[in-house]
C-alpha positions as a Markdown table, in Angstrom:
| # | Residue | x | y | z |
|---|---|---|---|---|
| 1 | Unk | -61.5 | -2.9 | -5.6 |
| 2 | Unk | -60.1 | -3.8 | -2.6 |
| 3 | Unk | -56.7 | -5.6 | -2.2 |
| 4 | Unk | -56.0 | -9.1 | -0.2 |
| 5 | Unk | -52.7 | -9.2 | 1.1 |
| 6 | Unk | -51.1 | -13.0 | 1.3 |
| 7 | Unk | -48.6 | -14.7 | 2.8 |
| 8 | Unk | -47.8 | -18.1 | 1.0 |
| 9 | Unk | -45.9 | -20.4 | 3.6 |
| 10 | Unk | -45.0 | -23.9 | 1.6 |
| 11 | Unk | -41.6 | -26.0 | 1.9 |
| 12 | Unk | -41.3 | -26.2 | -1.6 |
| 13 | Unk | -40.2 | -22.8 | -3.5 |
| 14 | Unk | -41.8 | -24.2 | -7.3 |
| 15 | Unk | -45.4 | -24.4 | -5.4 |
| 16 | Unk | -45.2 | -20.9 | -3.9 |
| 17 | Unk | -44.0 | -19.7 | -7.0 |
| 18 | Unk | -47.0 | -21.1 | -8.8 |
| 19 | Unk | -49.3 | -19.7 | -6.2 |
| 20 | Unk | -47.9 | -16.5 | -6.2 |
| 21 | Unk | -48.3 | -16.5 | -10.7 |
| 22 | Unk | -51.6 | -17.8 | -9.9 |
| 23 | Unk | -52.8 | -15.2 | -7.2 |
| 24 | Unk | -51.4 | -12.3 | -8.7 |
| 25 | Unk | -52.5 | -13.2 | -12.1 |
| 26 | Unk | -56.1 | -12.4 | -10.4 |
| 27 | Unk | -55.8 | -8.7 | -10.1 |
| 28 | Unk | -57.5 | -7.9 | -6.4 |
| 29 | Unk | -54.6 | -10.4 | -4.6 |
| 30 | Unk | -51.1 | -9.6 | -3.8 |
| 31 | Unk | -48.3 | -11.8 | -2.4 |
| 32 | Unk | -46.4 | -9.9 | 0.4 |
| 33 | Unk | -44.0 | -12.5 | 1.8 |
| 34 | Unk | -42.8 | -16.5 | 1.6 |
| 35 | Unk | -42.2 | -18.2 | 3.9 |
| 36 | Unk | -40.4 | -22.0 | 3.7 |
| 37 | Unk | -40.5 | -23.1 | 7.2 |
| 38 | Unk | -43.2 | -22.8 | 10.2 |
| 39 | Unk | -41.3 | -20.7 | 12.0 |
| 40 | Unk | -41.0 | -18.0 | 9.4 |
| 41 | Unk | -44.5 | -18.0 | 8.5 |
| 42 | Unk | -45.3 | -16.6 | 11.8 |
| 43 | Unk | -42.7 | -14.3 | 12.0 |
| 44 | Unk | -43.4 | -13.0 | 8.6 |
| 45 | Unk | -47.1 | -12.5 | 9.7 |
| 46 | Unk | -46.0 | -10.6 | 12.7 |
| 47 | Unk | -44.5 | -8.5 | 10.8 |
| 48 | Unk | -46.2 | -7.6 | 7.8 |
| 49 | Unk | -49.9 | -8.8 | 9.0 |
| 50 | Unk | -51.4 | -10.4 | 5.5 |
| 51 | Unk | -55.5 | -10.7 | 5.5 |
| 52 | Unk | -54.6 | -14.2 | 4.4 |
| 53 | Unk | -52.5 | -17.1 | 4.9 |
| 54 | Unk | -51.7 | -19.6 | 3.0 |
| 55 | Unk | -50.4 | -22.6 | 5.0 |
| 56 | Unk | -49.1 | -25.9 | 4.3 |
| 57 | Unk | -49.0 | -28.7 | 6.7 |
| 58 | Unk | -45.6 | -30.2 | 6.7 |
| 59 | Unk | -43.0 | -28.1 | 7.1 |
| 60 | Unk | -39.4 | -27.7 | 8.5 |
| 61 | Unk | -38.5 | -26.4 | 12.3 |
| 62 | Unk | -42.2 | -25.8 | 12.8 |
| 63 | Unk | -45.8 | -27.4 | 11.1 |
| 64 | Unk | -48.5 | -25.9 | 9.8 |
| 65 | Unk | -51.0 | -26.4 | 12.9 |
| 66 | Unk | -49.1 | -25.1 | 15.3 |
| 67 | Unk | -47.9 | -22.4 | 12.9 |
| 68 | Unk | -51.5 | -21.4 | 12.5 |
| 69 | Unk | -52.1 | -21.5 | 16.1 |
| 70 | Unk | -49.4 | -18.9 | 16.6 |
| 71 | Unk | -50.3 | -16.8 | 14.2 |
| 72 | Unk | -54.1 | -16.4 | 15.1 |
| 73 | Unk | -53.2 | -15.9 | 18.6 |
| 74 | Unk | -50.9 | -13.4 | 17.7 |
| 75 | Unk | -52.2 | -11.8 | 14.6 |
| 76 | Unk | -56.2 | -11.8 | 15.0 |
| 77 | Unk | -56.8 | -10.0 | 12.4 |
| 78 | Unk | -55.2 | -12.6 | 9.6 |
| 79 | Unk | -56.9 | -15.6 | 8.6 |
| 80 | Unk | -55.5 | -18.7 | 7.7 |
| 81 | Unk | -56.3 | -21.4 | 4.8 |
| 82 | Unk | -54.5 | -24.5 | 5.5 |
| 83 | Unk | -53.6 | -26.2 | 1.5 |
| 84 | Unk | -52.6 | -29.6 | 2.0 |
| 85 | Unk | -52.4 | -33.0 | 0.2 |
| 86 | Unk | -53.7 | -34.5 | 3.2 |
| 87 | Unk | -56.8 | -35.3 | 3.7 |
| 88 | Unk | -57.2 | -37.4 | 6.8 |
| 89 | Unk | -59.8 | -36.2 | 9.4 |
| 90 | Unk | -57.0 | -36.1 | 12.0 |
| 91 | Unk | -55.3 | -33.4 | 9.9 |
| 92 | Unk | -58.7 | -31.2 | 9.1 |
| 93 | Unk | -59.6 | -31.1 | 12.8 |
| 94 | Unk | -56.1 | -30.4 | 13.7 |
| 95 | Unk | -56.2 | -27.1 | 11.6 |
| 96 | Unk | -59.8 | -26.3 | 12.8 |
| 97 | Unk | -59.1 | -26.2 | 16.4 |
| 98 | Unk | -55.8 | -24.3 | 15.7 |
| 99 | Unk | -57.9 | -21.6 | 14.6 |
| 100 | Unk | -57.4 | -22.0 | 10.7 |
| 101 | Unk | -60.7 | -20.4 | 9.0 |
| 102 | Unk | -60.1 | -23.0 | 5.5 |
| 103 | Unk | -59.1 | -25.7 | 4.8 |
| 104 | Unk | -58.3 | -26.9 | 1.0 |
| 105 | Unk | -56.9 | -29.8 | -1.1 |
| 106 | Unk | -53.8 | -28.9 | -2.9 |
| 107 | Unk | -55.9 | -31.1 | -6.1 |
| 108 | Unk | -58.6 | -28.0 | -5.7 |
| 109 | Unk | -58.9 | -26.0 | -9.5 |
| 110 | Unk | -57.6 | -22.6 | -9.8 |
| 111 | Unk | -60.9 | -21.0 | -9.9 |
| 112 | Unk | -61.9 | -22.8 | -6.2 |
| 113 | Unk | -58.5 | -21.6 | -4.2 |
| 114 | Unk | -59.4 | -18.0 | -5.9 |
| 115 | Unk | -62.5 | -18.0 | -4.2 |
| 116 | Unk | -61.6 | -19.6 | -1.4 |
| 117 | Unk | -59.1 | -16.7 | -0.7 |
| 118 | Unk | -61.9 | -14.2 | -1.2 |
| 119 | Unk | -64.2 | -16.0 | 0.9 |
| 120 | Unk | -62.1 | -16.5 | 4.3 |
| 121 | Unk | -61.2 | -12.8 | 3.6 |
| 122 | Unk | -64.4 | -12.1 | 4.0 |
| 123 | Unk | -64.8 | -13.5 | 7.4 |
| 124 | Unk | -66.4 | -17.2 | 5.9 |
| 125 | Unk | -65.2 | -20.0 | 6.7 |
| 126 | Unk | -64.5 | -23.1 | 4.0 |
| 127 | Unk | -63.7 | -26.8 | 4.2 |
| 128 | Unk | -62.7 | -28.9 | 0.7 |
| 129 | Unk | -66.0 | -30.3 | -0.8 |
| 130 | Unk | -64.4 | -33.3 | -0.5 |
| 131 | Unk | -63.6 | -33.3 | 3.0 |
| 132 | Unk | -66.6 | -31.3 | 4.1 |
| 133 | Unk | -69.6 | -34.5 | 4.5 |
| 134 | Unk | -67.1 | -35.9 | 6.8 |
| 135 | Unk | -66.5 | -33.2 | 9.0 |
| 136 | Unk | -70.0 | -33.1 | 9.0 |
| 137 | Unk | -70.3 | -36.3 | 10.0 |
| 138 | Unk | -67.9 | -36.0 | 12.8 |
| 139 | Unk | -69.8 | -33.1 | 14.6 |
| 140 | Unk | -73.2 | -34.9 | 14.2 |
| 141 | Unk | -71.3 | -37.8 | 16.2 |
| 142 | Unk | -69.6 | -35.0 | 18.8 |
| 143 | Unk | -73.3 | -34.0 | 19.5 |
| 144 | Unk | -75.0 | -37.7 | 20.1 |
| 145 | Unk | -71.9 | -37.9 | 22.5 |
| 146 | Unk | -72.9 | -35.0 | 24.4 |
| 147 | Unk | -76.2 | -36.6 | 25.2 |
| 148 | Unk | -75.0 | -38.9 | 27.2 |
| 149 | Unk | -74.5 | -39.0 | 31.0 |
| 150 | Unk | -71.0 | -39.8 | 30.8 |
| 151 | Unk | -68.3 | -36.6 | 31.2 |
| 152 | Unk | -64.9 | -35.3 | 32.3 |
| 153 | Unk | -66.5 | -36.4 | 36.2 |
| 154 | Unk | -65.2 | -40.2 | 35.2 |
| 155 | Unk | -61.8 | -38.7 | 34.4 |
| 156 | Unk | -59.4 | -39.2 | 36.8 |
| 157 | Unk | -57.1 | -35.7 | 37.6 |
| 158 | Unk | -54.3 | -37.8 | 35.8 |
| 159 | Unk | -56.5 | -38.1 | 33.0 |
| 160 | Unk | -57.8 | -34.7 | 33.1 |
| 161 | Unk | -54.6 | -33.5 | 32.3 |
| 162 | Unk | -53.6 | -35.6 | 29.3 |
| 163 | Unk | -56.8 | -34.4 | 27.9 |
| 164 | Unk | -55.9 | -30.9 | 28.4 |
| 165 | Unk | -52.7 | -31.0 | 26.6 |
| 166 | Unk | -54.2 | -33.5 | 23.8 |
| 167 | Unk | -57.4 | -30.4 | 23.2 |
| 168 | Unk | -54.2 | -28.2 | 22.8 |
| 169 | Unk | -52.7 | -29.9 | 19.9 |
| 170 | Unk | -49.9 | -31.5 | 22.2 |
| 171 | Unk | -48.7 | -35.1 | 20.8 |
| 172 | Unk | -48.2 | -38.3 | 23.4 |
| 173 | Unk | -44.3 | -36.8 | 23.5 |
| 174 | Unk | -45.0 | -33.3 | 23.9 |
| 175 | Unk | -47.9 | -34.6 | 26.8 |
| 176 | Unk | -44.7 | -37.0 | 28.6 |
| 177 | Unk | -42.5 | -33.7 | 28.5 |
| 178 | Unk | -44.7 | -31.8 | 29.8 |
| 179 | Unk | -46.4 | -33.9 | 33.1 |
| 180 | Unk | -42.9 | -35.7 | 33.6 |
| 181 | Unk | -44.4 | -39.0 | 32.7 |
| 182 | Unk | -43.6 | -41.5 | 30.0 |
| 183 | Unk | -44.7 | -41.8 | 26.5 |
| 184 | Unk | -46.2 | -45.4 | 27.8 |
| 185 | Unk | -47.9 | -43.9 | 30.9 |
| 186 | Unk | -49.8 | -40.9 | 28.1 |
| 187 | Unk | -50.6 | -43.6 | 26.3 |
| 188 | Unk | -52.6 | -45.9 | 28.7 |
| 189 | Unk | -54.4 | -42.6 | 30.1 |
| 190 | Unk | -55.0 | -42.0 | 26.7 |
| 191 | Unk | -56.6 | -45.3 | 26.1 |
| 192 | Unk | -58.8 | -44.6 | 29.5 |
| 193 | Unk | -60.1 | -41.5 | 28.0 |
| 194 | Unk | -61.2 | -42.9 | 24.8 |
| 195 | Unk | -63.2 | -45.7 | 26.7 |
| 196 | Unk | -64.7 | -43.5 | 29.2 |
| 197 | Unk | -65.7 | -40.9 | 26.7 |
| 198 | Unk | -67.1 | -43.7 | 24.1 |
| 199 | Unk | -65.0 | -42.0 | 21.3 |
| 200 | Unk | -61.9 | -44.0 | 19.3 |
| 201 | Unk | -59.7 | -41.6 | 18.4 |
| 202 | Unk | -57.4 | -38.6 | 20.0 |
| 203 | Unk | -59.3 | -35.9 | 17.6 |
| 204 | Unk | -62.7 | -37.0 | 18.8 |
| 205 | Unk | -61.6 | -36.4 | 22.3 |
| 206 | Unk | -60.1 | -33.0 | 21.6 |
| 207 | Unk | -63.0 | -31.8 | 19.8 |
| 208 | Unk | -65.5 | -33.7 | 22.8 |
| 209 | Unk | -63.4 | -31.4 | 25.4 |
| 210 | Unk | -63.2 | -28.4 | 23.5 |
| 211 | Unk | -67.0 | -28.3 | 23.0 |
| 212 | Unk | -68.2 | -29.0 | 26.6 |
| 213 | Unk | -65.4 | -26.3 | 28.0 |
| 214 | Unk | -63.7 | -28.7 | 29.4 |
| 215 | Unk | -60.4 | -27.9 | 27.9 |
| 216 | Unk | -59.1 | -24.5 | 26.5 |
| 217 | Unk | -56.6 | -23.9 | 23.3 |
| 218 | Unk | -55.0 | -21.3 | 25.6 |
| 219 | Unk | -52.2 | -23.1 | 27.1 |
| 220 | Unk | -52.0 | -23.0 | 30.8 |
| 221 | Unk | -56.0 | -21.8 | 31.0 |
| 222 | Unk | -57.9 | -24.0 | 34.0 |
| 223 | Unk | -60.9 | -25.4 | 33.7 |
């Protein structure tokens, strides 16, 4: 029987002690590391490369998305399951284009995160029943978009850029930062985008960009 290694990365030290009862408990999964904050989650799975994570969303100095995207970009070979209370679509596609492989409700029964954790290590990939229909939903829409005529021609360069950044995971501060413009100014382009690209929110957009390659996850990557 083969062994799945985990890293448990969660804020609050009586939930990864549950999971780690829980896991262990099962006989063909072993807890190698903690981690309480973003930031050590990925330095943890630098170091001791786990098939698995386990990630939360919210957590100190570094959250769970871009804690995910860093690992998989650094750590190929470990797969992440994001286990959240959340379950706002904003927060699923978040995960998803950060490269996480699950994504699970922390209401989920024992018996489903076991085989959840079996499954990604597997190579599947798993969305919460609950969230999944949605998701669904959301790609359906993604793919009437792509029908039409309209495309990342109506952007303006400005624009372009904002949408870049926004595919990346980057938030209106992060954007403002980054192209030296004001959290106002990312705002209004990102009000342009929407309306040109017929979608209402900044997740729809991301995902829109990211499947017509008009935007990468690798920061810095051109068009």
């Amino acid at each position: 029987m083969t062994t799945i290694r985990l890293l448990l990365a969660d804020d609050h030290r009586l939930f990864r002690q549950g999971l780690r009862h829980l896991c262990e408990a099962a006989g063909d999964l072993r807890v190698v590391g903690e981690a309480e904050d973003g930031e050590q989650a990925v330095r943890l799975a630098r170091q001791l490369r786990p098939d698995v994570v386990l990630m939360d969303i919210q957590m100190p100095r570094l959250d769970g998305v871009e804690a995910t995207r860093q690992i998989v970009t650094s750590c190929p070979e470990t797969r992440v399951i994001v286990l959240t209370m959340y379950r706002q679509e904003r927060y699923v596609f978040d995960a998803i284009r950060a490269g996480a492989q699950g994504y699970l409700l922390k209401d989920a029964d024992e018996q489903e995160l076991l085989a959840a954790i079996r499954a990604v290590a597997r190579g599947e990939a798993l969305v919460d029943p609950a969230l999944a229909a949605r998701v669904l939903d959301e790609f359906r829409r993604l793919s009437r978009l792509e029908e039409r005529r309209e495309g990342l021609e109506e952007l303006t360069e400005g624009e372009r850029e904002v949408l870049r950044l926004v595919a990346q995971g980057a938030d209106n501060k992060s954007v403002a930062r980054t192209l030296h413009l004001s959290e106002r100014t990312v705002a209004n382009r990102l009000s342009e985008i929407y309306r040109k690209l017929h979608v209402n929110s900044r997740t729809q957009a991301a995902l829109l960009a990211l499947k017509k390659g008009w935007a990468s996850l690798e920061k810095g990557e051109e068009e």
